[in-house]
Every structure is written in structure tokens, then in C-alpha cells.
C-alpha positions in Angstrom: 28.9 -17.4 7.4 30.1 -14.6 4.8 30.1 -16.5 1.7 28.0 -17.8 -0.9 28.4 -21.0 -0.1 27.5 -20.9 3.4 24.7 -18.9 2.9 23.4 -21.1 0.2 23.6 -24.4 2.6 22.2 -22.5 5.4 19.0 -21.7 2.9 19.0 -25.3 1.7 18.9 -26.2 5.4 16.4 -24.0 6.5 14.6 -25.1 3.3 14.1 -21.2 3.0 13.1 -19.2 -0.5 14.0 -15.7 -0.2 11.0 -13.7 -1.3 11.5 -11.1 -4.2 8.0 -9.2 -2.4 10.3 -8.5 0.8 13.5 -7.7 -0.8 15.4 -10.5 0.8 18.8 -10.3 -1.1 21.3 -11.6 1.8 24.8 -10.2 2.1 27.3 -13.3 1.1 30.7 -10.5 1.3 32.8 -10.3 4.0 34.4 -7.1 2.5 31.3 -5.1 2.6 30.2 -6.1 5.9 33.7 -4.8 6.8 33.0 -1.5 4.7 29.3 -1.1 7.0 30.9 -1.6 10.2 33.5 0.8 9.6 31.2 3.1 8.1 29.0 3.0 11.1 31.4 4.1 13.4 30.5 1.7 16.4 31.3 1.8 19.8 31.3 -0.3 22.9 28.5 1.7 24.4 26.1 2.0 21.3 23.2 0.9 21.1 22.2 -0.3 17.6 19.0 -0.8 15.5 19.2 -3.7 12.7 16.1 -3.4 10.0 15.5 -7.2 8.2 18.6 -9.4 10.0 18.0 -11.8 7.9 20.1 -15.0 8.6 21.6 -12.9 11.3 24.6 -12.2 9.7 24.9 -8.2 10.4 23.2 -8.9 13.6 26.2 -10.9 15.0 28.8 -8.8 14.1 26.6 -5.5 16.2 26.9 -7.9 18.9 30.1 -8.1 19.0 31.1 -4.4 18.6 27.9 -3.0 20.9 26.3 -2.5 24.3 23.1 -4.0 22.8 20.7 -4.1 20.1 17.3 -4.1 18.5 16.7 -6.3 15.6 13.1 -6.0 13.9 12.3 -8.9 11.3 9.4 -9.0 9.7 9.7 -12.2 7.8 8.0 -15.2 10.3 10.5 -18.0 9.6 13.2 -16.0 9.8 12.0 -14.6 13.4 12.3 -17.9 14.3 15.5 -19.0 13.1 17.1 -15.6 14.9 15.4 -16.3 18.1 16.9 -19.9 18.3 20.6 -18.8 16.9 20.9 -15.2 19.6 19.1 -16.8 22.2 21.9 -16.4 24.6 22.1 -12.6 23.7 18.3 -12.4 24.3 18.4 -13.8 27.3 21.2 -11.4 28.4 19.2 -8.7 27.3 21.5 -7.4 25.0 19.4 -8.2 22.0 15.7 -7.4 21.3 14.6 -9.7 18.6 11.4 -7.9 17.2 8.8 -10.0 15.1 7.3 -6.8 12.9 7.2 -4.5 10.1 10.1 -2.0 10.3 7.3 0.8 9.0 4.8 0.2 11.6 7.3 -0.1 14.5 6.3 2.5 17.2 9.4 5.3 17.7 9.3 4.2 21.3 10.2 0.8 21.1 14.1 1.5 19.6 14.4 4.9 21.3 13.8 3.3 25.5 16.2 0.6 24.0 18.6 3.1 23.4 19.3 2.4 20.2 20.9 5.8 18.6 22.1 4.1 15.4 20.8 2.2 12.5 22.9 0.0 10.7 21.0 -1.9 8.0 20.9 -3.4 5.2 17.4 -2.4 4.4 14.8 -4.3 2.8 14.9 -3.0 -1.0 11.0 -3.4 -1.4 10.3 -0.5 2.1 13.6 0.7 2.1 12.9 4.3 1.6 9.5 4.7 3.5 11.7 3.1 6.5 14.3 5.9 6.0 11.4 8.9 5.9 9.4 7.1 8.8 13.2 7.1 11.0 13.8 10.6 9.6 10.6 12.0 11.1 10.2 10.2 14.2 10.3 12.9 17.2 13.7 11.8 18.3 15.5 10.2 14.9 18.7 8.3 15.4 22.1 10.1 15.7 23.2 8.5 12.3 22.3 5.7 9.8 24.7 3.1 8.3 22.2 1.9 5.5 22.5 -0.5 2.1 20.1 0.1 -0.3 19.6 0.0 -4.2 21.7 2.5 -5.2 19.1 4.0 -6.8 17.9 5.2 -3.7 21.3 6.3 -2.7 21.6 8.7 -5.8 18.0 10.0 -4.6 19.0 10.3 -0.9 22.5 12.3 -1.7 21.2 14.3 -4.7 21.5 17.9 -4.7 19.0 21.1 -5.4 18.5 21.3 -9.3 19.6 17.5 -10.5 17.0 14.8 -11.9 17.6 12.8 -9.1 16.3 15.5 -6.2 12.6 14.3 -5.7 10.7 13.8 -2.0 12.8 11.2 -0.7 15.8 13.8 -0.9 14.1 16.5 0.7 12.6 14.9 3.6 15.7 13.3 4.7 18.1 15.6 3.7 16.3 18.1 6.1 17.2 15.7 8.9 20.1 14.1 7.7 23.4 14.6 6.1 23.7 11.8 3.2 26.9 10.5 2.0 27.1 7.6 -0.7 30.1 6.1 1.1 30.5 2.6 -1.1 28.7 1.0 -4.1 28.0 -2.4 -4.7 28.0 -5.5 -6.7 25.1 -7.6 -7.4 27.4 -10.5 -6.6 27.6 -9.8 -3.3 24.4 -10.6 -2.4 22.1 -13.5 -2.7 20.6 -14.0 -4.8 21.5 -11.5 -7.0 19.7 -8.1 -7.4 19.0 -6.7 -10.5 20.9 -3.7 -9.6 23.6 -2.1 -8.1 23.3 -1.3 -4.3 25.4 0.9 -2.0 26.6 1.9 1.7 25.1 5.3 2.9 25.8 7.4 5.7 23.0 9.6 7.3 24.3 12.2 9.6 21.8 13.9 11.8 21.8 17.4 11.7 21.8 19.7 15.0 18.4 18.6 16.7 16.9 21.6 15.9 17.2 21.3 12.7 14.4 18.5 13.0 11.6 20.6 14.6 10.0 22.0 11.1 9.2 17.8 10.4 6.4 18.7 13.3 5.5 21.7 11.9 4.0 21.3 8.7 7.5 20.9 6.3 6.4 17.3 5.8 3.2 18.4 4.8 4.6 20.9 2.6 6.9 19.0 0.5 4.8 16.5 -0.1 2.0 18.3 -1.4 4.2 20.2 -3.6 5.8 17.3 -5.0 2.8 16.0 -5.8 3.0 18.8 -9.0 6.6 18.7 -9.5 6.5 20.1 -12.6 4.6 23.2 -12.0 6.4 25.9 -10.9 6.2 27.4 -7.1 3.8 30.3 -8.0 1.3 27.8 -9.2 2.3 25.1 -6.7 0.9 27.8 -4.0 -1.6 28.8 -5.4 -3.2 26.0 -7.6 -5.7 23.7 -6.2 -4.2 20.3 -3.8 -1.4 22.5 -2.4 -3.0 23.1 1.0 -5.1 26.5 1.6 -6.4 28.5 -1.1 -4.1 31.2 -2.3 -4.4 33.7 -4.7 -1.6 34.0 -6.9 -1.0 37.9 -4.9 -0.4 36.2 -2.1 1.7 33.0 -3.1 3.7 35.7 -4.8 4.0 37.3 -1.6 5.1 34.5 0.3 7.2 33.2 -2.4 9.7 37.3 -2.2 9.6 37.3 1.3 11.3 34.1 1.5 13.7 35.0 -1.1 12.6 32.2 -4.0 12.1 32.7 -7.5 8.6 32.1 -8.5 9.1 30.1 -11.5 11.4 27.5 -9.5 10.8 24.0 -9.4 10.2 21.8 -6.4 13.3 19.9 -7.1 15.1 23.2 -7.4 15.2 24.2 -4.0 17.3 23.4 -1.7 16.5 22.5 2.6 17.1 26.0 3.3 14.8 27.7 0.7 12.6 25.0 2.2 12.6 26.3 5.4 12.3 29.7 4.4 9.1 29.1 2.5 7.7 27.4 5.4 8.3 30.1 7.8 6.8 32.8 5.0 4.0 30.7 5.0 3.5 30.9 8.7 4.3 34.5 8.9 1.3 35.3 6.2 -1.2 33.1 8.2 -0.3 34.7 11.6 -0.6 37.9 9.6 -3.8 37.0 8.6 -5.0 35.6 11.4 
């Protein structure tokens, strides 16, 4: 079914019209489902997540290389089509066919599945609020084999102090190592993106590394972000960045945890992250 041509007739058939809204852009390459699988590092035991299957095409190939897998489509018609084509697999129990939105599905529905790793290619239009929403789930998978605009890949992988370090980068990042691991054509997809895509790799970290996503980080980074280009010393102590601080004390904060206070948010890396987030926490107990 890798090739244009197939995946055109099987459209035509299905009298389907991928929708630009969803970011349905179908993989018609056999060389980069090849590059994802080996990326992903599957074995027979896994247990696999698959974000918008599509036609199915990914989806058959995790079936073949793991124990079982959860496949979450949000598109109706398509549900349908997946259902009839892996209804042997369903059957067996070695596929969960999902009719939902990726964003909105509950942490525990792939986690009692067993499903450790993602291996996607993600929806362009929800792509990254699927990655932060996996990345901050209390238990998030062991590693992610993802293809997304490669846009998003630059912003996922890019480092303290470049243009490309913004929210998504920071919230994953604290979670996940990232690693661009292949770019793509628009050609091999259809129908064609406007853009370039690419294969990424998202380690997870040691599990404790995850705990400060449930203990306010999130909150943190998202509220300074919000003023990107102010510098921390304001960021703390200007209005919309949580609790009122005067600049004293957001001064404070910012020495003890070792940051210069005329840094930018995209200047910092995870650790300075975390290190402004415990400061914080060490002023309010001292206060309190």
C-alpha cells in the first residue's frame, strides 16, 4: 500500500477527501516508513500507540513488529474503514481501534493498554499540543517515534539562546530528549504538504525528571512565555506572571538560583528552569 498510486486508488475507492482542517497528508514512501520503524526501536513485547492511522498503513506494520497496539482516529470515516480492514487484530485483542481526539484521550486509556511508545505520524494541524499533552501525562511514554512539520521538529530540538527555543521546546525537552533523526520530502506524502516534515525521536528522561510537570513548571513556563521578550526580572515581577513580586524579591529568587536577571525566557535552559522553580518554592515556604 506504500505508493502513490495505491494510496490514490484506495482514496478514489473510499471516495475519501483528505481534509487540510485535520492535517491528513498520508505517507505514500516505503523508505520512510522504513526510517520510523527503525527509529522506533520496536520490539516483540512493545506495546505501541499510533496517533491519526489513517488508511492504516503505519498501523499494519506495528502489528507486525508488536505485542499490541492502540490506534486513536479521530476522523469518522476513517474509523470505519480501520475497524473493517484490522478486524481480525481487534478481535484478537491485539489492537484497540479508538474513535477520538488524540488531545482529549484520557492518560489511562493507552497506559492499562500498555502502550509505552508512540510511533506517529502526527496530525500537522494538533501535532504539538498532542506532544505537550503526552509529555505531561503522569506516566508519559518511554519514547516517541513522531513525523511532524519540520517546523515543529526545529522547535522541539532547539537549544537555550536560538530563535527557535519557544514553549513547545521547554515543556518537552524537560521530559524528553529530542533528536531530529530524518527530514522529509513533501513528495512523500499525499497530498503534498506545503512543507518539509521530519522523523523525531523523544527520549524520556529518568522518571524523576518528570515530577516538576506536577508541580507548577508547566505553569511557570507558560506564564513566562507569555512575555517572552521581557526579561526574567520583569517576567517575575510584572503583572500575569503568577503572584505579585516586588522586583527585591524576583531579584532574590532570580541569584539564588544562579540566573542572570536580564535573561530571556528562551535563554534558559531545563536546568535553569528547574532551578527557578525550586527558588521560587524555597521563597514561598520562606514566607509562609
Amino acid at each position: 500500500m506504500v505508493s502513490p498510486a495505491r494510496v490514490a486508488a484506495l482514496l478514489r475507492e473510499l471516495d475519501f477527501r483528505p481534509s487540510r482542517a485535520l492535517g491528513q497528508n498520508f505517507l505514500v514512501d516505503g523508505n520512510i516508513l522504513d526510517v520510523i520503524l527503525r527509529t522506533a526501536d520496536l520490539r516483540p513485547e512493545d506495546g505501541a500507540m499510533e496517533i491519526g492511522p489513517g488508511l492504516g498503513i503505519l498501523t499494519e506494520a506495528l502489528l507486525e513488529r508488536c505485542a499490541r497496539v492502540v490506534a486513536v482516529e479521530k476522523d469518522r470515516r476513517l474509523h470505519a474503514f480501520l475497524a473493517e480492514h484490522f478486524e481480525e487484530a481487534r478481535r484478537a485483542g491485539r489492537l484497540m481501534l479508538i474513535h477520538g481526539d488524540a488531545v482529549e484521550l484520557p492518560h489511562e486509556v493507552w497506559e492499562g493498554y500498555g502502550a509505552r511508545k508512540v510511533v506517529s505520524n502526527l496530525p500537522y494541524a494538533s501535532a504539538s499540543r498532542i506532544l505537550v499533552g503526552l509529555a505531561s501525562a503522569p506516566q508519559p511514554p518511554a519514547s516517541m517515534t513522531v513525523t511532524v512539520q519540520l517546523e515543529v521538529a526545529r522547535r522541539l530540538a532547539a537549544e537555550a539562546g536560538t530563535s527557535a527555543r519557544g514553549l513547545l521546546s521547554v515543556l518537552v525537552q524537560c521530559v524528553y530528549r529530542v533528536e531530529v533523526a530524518h527530514v522529509i520530502s513533501p513528495s512523500c506524502f499525499l497530498p503534498r504538504p506545503a512543507v518539509k516534515s521530519a522523523v523525531v525521536r523523544l527520549t524520556r528522561r529518568e522518571p524523576e525528571a518528570t515530577a516538576v510537570l506536577e508541580t507548577g513548571y508547566m505553569e511557570l513556563v507558560r506564564r513566562a512565555f507569555e512575555r517572552r521578550r521581557k526579561q526574567m526580572l520583569n517576567v517575575l515581577s510584572g503583572a500575569g506572571a503568577g503572584p505579585a513580586l516586588s522586583a527585591g524579591a524576583a531579584l532574590d529568587i532570580l541569584r539564588a538560583a544562579g540566573l542572570d536577571p536580564r535573561a530571556r525566557p528562551e535563554q534558559l535552559s531545563v536546568a535553569q528552569w528547574r532551578a527557578l522553580l525550586a527558588a521560587l518554592k524555597t521563597a514561598k515556604g520562606a514566607g509562609g
